[in-house]
Backbone as CSV, one residue per row, in Angstrom:
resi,resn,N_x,N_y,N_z,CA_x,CA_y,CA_z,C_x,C_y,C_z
1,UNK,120.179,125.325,101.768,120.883,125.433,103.040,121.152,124.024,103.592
2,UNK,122.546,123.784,104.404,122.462,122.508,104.712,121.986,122.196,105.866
3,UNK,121.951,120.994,105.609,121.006,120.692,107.334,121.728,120.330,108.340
4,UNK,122.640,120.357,109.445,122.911,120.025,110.978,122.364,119.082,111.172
5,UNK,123.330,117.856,111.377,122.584,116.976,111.794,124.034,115.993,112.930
6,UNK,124.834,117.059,113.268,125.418,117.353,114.028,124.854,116.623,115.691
7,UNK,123.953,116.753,115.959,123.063,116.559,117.037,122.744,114.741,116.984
8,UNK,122.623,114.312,115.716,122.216,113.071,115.396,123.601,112.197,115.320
9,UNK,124.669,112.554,115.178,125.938,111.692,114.768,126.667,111.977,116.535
10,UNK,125.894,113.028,117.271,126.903,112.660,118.511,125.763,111.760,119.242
11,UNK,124.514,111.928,118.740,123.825,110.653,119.842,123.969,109.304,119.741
12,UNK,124.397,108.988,117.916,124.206,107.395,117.491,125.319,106.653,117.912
13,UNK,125.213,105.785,118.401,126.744,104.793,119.492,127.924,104.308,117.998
14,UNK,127.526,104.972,116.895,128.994,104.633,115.935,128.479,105.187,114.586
15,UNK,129.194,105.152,113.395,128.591,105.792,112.202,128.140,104.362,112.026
16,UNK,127.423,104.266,110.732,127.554,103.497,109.309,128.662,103.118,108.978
17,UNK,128.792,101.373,109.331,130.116,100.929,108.468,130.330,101.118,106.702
18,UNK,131.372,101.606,106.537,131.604,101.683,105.116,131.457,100.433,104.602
19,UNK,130.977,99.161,105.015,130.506,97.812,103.932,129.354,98.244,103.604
20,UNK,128.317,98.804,104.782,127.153,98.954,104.304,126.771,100.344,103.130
21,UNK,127.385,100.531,103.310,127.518,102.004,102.010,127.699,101.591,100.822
22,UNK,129.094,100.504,100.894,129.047,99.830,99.482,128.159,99.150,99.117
23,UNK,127.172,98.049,99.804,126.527,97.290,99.620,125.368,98.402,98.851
24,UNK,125.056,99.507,99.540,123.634,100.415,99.330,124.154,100.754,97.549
25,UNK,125.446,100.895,97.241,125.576,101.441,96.154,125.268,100.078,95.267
26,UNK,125.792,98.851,95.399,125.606,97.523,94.575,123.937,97.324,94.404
27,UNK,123.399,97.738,95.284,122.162,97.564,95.530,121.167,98.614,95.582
28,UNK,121.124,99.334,94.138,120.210,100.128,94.305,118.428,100.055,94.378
29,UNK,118.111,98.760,93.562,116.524,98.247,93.338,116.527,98.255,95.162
30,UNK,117.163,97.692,95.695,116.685,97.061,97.182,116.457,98.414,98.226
31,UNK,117.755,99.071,97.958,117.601,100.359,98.754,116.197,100.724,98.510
32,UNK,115.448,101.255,97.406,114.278,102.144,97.428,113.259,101.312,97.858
33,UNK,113.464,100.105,97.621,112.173,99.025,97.804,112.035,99.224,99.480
34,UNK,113.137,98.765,99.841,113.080,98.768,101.610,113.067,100.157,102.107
35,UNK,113.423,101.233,101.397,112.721,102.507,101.856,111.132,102.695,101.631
36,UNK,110.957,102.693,100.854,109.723,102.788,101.261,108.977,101.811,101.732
37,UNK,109.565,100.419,102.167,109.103,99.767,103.265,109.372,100.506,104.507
38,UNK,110.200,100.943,104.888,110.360,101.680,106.080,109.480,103.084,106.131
39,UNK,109.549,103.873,105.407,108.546,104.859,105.425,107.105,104.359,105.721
40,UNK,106.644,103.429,105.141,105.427,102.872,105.631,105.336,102.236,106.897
41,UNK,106.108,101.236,107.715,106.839,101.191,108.875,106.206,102.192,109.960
42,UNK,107.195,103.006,109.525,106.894,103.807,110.662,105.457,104.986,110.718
43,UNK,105.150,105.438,109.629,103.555,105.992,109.657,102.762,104.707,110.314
44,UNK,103.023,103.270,110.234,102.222,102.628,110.941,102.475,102.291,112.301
45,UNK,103.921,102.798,113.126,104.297,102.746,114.468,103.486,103.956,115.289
46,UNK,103.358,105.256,114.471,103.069,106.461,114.648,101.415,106.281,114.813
47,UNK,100.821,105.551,113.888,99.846,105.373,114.014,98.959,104.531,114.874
48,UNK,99.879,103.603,115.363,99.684,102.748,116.372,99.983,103.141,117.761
49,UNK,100.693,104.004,117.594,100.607,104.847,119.282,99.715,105.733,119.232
50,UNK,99.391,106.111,118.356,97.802,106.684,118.441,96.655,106.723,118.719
51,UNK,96.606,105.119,118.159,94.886,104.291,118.984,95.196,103.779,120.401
52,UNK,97.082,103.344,120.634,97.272,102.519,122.035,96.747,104.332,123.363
53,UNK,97.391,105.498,122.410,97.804,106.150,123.602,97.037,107.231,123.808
54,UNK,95.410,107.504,123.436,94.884,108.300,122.928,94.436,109.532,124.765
55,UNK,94.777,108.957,125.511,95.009,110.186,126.818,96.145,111.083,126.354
56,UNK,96.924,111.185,125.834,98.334,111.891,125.716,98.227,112.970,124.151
57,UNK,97.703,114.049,124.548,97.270,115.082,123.460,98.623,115.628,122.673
58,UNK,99.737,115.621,123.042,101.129,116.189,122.222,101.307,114.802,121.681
59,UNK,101.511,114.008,122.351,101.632,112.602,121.587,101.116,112.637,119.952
60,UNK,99.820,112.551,120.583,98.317,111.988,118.966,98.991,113.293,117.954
61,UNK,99.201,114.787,118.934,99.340,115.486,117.379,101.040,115.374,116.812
62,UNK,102.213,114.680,117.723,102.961,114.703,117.147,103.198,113.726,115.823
63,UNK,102.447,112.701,116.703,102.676,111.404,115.834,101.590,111.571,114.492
64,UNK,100.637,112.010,114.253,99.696,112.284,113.253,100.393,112.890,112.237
65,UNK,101.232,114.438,112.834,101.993,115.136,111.493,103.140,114.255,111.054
66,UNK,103.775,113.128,112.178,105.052,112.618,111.619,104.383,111.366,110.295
67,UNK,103.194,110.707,110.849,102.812,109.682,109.842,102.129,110.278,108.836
68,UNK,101.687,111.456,108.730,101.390,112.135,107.269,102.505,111.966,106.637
69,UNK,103.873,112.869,107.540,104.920,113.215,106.390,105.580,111.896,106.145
70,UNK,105.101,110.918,106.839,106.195,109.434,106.511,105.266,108.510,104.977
71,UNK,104.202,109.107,105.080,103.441,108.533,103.639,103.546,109.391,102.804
72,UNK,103.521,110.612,102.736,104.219,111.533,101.711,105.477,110.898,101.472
73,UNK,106.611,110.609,102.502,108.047,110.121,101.795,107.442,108.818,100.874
74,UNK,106.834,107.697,101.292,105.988,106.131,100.685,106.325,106.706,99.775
75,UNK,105.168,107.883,98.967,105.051,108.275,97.800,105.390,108.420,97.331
76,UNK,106.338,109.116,97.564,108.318,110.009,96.745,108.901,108.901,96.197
77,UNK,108.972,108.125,97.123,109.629,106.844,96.974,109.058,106.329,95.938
78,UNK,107.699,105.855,95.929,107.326,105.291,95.161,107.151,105.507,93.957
79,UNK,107.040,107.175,93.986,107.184,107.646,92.430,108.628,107.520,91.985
80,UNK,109.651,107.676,92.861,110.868,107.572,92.073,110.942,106.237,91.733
81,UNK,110.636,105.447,92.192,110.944,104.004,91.469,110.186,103.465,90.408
82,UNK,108.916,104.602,90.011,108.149,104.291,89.072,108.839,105.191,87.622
83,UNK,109.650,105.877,87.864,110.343,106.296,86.750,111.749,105.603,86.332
84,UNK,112.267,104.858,87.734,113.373,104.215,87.268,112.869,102.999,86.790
85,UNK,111.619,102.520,86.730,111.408,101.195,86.412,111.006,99.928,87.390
86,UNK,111.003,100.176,88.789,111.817,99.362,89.693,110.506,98.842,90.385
87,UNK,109.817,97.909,90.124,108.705,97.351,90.635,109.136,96.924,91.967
88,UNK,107.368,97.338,92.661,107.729,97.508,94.097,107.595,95.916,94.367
89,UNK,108.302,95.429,95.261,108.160,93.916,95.392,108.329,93.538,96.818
90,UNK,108.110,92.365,97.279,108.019,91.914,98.792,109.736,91.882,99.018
91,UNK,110.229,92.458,100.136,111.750,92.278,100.890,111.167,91.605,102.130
92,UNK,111.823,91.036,102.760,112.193,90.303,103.854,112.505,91.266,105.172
93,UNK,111.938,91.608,105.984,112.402,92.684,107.016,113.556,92.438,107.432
94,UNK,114.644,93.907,107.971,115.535,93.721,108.319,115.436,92.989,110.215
95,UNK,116.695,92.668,110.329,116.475,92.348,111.640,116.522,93.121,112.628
96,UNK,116.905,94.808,112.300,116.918,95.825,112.884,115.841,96.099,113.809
97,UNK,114.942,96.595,113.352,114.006,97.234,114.428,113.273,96.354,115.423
98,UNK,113.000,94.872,115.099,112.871,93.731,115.790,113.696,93.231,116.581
99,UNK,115.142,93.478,116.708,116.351,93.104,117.688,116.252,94.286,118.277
100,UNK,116.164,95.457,118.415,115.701,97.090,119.048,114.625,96.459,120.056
101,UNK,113.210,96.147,119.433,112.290,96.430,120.056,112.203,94.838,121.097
102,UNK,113.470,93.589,120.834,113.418,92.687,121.809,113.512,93.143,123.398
103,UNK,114.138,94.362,123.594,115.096,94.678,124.445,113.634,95.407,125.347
104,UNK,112.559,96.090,124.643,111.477,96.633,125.598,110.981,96.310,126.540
105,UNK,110.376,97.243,127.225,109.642,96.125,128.884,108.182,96.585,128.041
106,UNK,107.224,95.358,129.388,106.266,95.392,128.619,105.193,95.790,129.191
107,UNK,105.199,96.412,130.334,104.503,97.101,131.401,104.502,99.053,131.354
108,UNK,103.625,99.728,130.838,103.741,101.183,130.993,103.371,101.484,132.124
109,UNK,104.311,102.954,132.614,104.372,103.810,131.509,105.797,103.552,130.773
110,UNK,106.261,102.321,131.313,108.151,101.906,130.510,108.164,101.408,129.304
111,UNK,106.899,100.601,128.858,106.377,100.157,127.755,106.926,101.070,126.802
112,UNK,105.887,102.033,126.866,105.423,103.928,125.709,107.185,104.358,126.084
113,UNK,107.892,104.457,126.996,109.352,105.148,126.598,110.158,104.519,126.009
114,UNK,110.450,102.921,126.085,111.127,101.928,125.465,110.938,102.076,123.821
115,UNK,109.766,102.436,123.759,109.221,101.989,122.285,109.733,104.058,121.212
116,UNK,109.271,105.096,122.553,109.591,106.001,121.880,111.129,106.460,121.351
117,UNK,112.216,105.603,122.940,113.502,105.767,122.989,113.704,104.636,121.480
118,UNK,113.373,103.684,121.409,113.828,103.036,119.985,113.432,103.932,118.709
119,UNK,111.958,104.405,118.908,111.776,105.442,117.318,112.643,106.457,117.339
120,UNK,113.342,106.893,118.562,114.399,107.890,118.212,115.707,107.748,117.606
121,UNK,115.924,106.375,118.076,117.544,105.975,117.426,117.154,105.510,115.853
122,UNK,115.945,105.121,115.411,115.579,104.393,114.028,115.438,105.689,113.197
123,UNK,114.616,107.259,113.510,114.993,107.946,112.938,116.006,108.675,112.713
124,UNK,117.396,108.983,113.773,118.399,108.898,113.515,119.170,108.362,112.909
125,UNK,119.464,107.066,112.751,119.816,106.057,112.168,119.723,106.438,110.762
126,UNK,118.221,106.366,110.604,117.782,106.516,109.056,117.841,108.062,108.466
127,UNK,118.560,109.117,108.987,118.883,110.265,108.800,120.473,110.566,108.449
128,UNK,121.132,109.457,109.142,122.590,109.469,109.232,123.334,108.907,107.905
129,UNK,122.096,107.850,107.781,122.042,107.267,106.222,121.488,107.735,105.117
130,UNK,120.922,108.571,105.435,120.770,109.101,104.086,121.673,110.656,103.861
131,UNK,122.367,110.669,105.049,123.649,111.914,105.033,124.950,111.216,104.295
132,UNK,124.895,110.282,104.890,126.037,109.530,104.383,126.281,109.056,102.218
133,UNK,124.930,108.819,101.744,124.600,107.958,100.936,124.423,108.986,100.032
134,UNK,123.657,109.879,99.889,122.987,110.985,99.473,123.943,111.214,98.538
135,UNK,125.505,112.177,98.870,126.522,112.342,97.889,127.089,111.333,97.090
136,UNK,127.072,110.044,97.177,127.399,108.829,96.311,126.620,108.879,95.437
137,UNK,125.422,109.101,95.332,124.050,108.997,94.412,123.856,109.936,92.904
138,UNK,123.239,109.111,92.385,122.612,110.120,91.016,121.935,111.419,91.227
139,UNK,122.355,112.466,90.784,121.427,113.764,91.215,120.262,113.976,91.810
140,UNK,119.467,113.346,91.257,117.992,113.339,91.552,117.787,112.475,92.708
141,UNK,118.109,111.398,93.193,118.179,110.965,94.073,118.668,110.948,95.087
142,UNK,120.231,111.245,95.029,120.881,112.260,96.331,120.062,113.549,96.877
143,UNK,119.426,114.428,95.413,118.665,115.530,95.998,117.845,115.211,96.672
144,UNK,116.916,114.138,96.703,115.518,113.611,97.558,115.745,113.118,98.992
145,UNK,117.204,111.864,98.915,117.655,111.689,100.266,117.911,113.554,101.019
146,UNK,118.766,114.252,100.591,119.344,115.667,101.348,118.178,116.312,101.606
147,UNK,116.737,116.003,100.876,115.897,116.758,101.623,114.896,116.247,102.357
148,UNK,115.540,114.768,102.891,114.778,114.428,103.716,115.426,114.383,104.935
149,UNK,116.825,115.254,104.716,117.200,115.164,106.521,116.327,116.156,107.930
150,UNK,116.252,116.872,107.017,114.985,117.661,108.330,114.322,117.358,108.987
151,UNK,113.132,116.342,108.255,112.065,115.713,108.650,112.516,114.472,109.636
152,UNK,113.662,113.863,109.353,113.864,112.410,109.583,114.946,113.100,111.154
153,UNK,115.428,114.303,111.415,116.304,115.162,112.217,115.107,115.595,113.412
154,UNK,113.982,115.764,113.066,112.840,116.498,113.767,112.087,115.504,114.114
155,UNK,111.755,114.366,113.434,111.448,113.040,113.792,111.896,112.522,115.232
156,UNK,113.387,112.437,115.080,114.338,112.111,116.211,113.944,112.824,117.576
157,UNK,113.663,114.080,117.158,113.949,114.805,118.343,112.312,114.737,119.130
158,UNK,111.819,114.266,118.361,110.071,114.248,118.639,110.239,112.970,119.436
159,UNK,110.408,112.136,118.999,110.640,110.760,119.763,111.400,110.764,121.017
160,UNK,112.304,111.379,121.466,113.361,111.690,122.315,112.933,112.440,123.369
161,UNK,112.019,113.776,122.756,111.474,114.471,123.833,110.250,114.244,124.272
162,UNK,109.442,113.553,123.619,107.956,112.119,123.749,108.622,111.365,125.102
163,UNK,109.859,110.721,125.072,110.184,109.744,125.856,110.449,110.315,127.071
164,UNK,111.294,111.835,127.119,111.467,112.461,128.119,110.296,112.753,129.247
165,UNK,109.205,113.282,128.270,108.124,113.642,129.204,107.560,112.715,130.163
166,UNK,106.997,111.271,129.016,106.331,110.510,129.718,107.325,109.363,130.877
167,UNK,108.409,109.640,130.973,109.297,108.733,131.686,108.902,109.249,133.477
168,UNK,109.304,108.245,134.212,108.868,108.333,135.689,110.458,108.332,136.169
169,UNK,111.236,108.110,135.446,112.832,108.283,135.848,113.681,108.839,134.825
170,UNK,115.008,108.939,134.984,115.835,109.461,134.117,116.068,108.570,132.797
171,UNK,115.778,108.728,131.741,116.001,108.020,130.119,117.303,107.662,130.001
172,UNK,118.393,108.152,131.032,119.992,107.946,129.788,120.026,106.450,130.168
173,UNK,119.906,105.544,131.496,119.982,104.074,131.443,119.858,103.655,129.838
174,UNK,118.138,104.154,129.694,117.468,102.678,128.976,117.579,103.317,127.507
175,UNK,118.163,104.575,127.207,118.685,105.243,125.965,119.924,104.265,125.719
176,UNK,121.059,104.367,126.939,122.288,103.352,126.704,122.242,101.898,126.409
177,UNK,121.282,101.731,126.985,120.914,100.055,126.950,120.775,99.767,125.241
178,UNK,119.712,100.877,124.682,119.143,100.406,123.367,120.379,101.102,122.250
179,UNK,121.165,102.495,122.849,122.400,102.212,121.861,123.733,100.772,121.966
180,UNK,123.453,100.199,122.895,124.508,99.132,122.241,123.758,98.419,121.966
181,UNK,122.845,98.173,122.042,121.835,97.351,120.815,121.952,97.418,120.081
182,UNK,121.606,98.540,119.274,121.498,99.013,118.300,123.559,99.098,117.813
183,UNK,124.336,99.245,118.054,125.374,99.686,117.343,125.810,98.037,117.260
184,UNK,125.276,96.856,117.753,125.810,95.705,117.771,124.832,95.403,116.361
185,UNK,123.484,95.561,116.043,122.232,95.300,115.223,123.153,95.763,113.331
186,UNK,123.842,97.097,113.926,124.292,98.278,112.946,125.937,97.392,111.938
187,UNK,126.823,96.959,113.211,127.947,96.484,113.064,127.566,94.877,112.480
188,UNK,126.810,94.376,112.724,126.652,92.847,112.918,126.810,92.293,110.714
189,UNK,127.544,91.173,110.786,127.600,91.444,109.757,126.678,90.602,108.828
190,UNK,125.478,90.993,108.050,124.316,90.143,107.447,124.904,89.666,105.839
191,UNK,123.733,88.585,105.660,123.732,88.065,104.303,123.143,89.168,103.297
192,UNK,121.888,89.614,103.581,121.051,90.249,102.359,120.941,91.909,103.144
193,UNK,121.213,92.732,102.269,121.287,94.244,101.944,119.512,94.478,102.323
194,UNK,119.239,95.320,103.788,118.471,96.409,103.738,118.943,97.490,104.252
195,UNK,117.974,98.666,104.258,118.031,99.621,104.419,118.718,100.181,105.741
196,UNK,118.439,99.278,107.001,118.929,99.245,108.161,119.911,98.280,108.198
197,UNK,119.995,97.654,107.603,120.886,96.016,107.587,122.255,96.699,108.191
198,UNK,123.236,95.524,108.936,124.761,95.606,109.380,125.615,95.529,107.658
199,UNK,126.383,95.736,107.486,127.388,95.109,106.345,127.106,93.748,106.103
200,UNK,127.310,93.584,104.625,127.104,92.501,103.830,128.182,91.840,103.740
201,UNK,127.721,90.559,104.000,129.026,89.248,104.013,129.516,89.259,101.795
202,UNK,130.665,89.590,101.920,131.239,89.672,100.816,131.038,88.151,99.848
C-alpha cells in the first residue's frame, strides 16, 4: 500500500532540487554512509531529550520508540552496505541540521519547542527524500527507502505535536522562521554530496 505523505510535501517550504537528486544518484557509497550517519543522529537527539527532559512522560515514551526504530534503520543500513561492499567510513557533517539548530533560543520552555519544531522539518525532509529517490534506485534499495516512509511520516508528526503541547504560545511564528531556514540550508548550493546537503556545485 502506498504511503501519503501528502501532509509532509504541503508543510516543507519547497521540494528537493533536482541537482540534489542527481548528485544522490552519482553518489551512491555517500548516500548510505551519511544515512546511516543520520539514522544514528537522530536516535541520539531522541535520546538526548530524554535524559534533558525526563518530567515530560509522552515525551520519554515517544522519543524511546522513535530511537529504537532509528537504530533498527543504522542497521538496515548497515547491512545493506555490507552486501554492496561499501565500508562504513567517516563523512564530514552536513551543514544542515547545524544551520537549523543556529536559529534556536536557548532558554525553555522555547529551548524543548525550537529543537522539537527543527526534528520535525529534518524528519520530513528526510521522508520527502527518500519519496523522491526511492523510484530512481535499484530494487532492493528503492524497496527499503519506500518502506521507510511511515516511520520517518510518524516521526514528523511526533515532533510537531511534542512542540504543540509543550509551547506557551502559538508554533506557526517559530515553525516559519525555521522553514526559511531550512528551504535556504535545502536550496543553497554545496561542494560535497550529503544526505541533507543543498545541490552540488557541478
Amino acid at each position: 500500500m502506498a504511503v501519503d505523505i501528502s501532509e509532509i510535501l504541503d508543510f516543507l517550504p519547497c521540494e528537493t532540487p533536482q541537482g540534489w537528486v542527481d548528485a544522490a544518484l552519482r553518489f551512491p557509497e555517500e548516500m548510505l554512509i551519511d544515512h546511516a550517519n543520520c539514522e544514528k543522529k537522530a536516535a541520539g537527539t531522541a535520546l538526548n531529550l530524554m535524559f534533558r527532559y525526563v518530567d515530560k512522560p509522552d515525551l520519554l515514551m515517544k522519543m524511546s520508540k522513535l530511537a529504537r526504530e532509528e537504530l533498527r534503520h543504522f542497521e538496515q543500513v548497515m547491512g545493506i552496505m555490507k552486501k554492496r561492499g561499501v565500508a562504513y567510513r567517516h563523512l564530514s557533517s552536513a551543514n544542515y541540521a547545524n544551520g537549523l539548530r543556529t536559529g534556536a533560543r536557548t532558554s525553555d520552555p522555547h529551548k524543548l519547542v525550537d529543537i522539537l519544531i527543527i526534528g520535525a522539518l529534518i524528519e520530513a525532509r528526510s521522508c520527502e527524500r527518500f519519496a523522491r529517490i526511492a523510484p530512481l534506485l535499484d530494487e532492493e534499495l528503492g524497496a527499503f527507502y519506500t518502506s521507510l516512509l511511515k516511520s520517518e511520516a510518524r516521526h514528523f508528526k511526533d515532533y510537531l505535536s511534542l512542540a504543540e503541547r509543550y509551547a506557551v504560545e502559538p508554533i506557526a511564528p517559530r515553525v516559519a522562521f525555521f522553514k526559511a531556514k531550512e528551504q535556504l540550508l535545502i536550496e543553497t548550493v554545496e561542494q560535497e554530496f550529503r544526505f541533507h546537503s543543498g545541490p552540488i556545485a557541478a
